[in-house]
N, C-alpha and C positions, 0 to 999 in steps of 0.2 A: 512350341509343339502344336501340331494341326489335332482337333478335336472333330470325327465329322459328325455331324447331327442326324442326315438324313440323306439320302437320292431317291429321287422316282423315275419312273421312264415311261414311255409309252410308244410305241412303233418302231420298235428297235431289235431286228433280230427276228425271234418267233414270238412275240410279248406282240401285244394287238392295240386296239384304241382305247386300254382303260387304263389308268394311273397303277403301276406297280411300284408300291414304295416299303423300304427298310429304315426302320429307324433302327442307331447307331449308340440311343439315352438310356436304355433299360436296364443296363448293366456296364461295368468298366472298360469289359473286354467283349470282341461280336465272335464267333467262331459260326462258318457257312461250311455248314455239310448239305450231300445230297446225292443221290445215285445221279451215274451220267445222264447227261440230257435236262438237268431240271432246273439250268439256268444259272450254277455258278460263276464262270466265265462271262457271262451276259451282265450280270452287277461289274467284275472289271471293265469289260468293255462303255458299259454307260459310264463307269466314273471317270475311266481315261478320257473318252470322250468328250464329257463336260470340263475335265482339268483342262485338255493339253487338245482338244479338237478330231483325234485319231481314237482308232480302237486298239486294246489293248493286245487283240492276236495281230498275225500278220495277215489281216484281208485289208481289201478297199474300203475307204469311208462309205463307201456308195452301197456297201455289200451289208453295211447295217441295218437300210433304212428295210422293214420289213417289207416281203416280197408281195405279200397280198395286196394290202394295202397303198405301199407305195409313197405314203407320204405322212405327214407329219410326224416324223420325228423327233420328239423332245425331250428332253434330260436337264432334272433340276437337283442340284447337289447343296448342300449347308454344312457347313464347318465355321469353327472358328481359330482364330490363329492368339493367344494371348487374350486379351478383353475384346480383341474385333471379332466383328461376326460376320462371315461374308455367305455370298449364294452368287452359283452364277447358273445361267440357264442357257443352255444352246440345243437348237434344233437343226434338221434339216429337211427344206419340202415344207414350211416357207425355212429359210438359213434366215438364224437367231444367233446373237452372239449375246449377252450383259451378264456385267459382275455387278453387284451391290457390294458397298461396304454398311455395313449397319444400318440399311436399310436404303440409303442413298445408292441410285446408280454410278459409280463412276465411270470416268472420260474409258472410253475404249480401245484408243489408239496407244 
């Protein structure tokens, strides 16, 4: 089973150049309310993103990176799967790809 720990983001959407992070430990279960607009779909999008490189609506990758700004894009996820504990971090504007396992990078390809 995937346990996730934490995501943050930063330049992604309407979110701007400061670290926006959830943690995932403070209790067993998370439940994300909010009136429209306040950025629930924005946590999907940055987690699909860091999983699987796409956001999780149907726009372009390109349509994440915030409009202002224009660049660095980054999204940092932690989870663990069983006793491993991984993180991986991907950006774009500069384009970042690494997964850690247990604190080791692993091979990429």
């Amino acid at each position: 089973m995937i346990i996730f720990k934490s995501i943050k983001w930063k330049n992604i959407l309407s979110t701007g150049d400061v670290w926006t992070e959830i943690s995932f430990v403070r209790s067993k279960s998370t439940l994300i309310v909010g009136e429209n607009g306040a950025g629930k779909s924005t946590i999907l999008d940055a987690l699909c993103f860091a999983l699987f490189g796409r956001p999780f609506r149907k726009i372009n990758k390109s349509q994440l990176i915030n409009s202002i700004n224009k660049k660095g894009l980054l999204v940092e996820v932690e989870f663990s799967v069983g006793k491993k504990k991984y993180s991986i971090k991907r950006g774009i504007k500069p384009n970042l790809f690494e997964i850690y396992s247990d604190g080791e990078m692993i091979n990429q390809s």
